[in-house]
C-alpha positions as CSV (number, residue, x, y, z in Angstrom):
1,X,98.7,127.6,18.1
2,X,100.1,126.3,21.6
3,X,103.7,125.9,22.1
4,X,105.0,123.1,23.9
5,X,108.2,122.3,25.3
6,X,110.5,119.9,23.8
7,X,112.4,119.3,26.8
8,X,112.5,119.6,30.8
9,X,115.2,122.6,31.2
10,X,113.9,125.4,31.7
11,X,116.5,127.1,29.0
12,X,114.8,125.3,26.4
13,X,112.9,126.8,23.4
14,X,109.5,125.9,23.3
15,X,108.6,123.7,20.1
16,X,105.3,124.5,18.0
17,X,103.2,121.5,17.1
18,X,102.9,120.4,13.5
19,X,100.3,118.4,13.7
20,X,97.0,119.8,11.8
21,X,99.7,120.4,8.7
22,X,101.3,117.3,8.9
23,X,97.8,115.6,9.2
24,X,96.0,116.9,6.4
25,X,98.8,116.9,4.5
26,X,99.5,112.9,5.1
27,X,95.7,112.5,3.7
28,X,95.9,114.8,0.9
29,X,99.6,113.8,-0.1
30,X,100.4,111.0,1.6
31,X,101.8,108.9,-1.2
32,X,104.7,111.9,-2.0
33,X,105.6,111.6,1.9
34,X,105.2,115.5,1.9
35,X,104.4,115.0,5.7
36,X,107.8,113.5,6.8
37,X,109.6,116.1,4.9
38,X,107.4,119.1,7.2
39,X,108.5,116.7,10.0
40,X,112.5,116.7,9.5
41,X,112.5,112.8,8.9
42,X,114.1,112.7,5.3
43,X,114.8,108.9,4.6
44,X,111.0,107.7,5.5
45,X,110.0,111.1,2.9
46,X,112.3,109.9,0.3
47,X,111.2,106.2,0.5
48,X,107.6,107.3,-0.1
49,X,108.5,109.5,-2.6
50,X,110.6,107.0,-4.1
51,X,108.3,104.0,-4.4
52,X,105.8,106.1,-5.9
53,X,107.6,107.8,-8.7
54,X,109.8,105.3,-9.2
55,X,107.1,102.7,-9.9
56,X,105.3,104.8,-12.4
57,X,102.2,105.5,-10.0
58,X,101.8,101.9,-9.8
59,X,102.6,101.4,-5.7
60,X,101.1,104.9,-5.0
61,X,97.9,103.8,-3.4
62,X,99.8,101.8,-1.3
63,X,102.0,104.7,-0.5
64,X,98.6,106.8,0.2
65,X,97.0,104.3,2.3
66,X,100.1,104.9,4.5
67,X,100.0,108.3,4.4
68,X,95.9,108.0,5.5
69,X,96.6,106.0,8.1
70,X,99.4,108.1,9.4
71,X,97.2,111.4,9.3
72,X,94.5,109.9,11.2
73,X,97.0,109.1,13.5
74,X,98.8,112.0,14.0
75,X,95.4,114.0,14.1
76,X,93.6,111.6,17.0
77,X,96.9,112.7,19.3
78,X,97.3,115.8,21.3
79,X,99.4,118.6,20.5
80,X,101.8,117.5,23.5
81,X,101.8,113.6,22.4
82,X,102.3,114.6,19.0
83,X,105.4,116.6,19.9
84,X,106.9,114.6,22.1
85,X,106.8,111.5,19.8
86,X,107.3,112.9,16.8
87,X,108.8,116.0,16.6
88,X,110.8,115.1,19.4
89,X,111.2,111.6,19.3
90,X,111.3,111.2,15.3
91,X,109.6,108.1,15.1
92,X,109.2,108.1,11.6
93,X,106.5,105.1,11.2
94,X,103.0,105.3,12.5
């Protein structure tokens, strides 16, 4: 996989793309919010996770529609778009 940077100073460690996981994991699993967890962003994971258990299963396809719609997302954006907005960025919603 290519490693891209996270920042602009040269100092920096270079950040590896998550994006193929993250992505087939959001349409495989997308209703446990598995995918936000791999991206660091606990409160969006936990919500997911959250709705579904906690209803019984009843507000899971809801959940996994989400989770579809954010893997397509995140696997129609580059490696370096995908870092940057977020692994870097942490935008936790679409």
């Amino acid at each position: 996989m290519s490693q891209y940077q996270s920042g602009g100073s040269p100092g920096m460690v270079p950040e590896e793309s998550k994006r193929i996981v993250c992505g087939v994991v959001a349409i495989l699993l997308g209703s446990l919010g598995i995918h936000k967890f791999i991206l660091g962003m606990t409160t969006p994971g936990l919500i997911m996770l959250l709705v579904s258990v906690l209803s019984l299963g009843c507000l899971a396809p809801i959940m996994s529609v989400i989770g579809i719609i954010e893997g397509i997302i995140y696997l129609s954006k580059s490696d370096a778009e995908f870092v940057q907005v977020y692994q870097v960025g942490k935008k936790p919603w679409f």
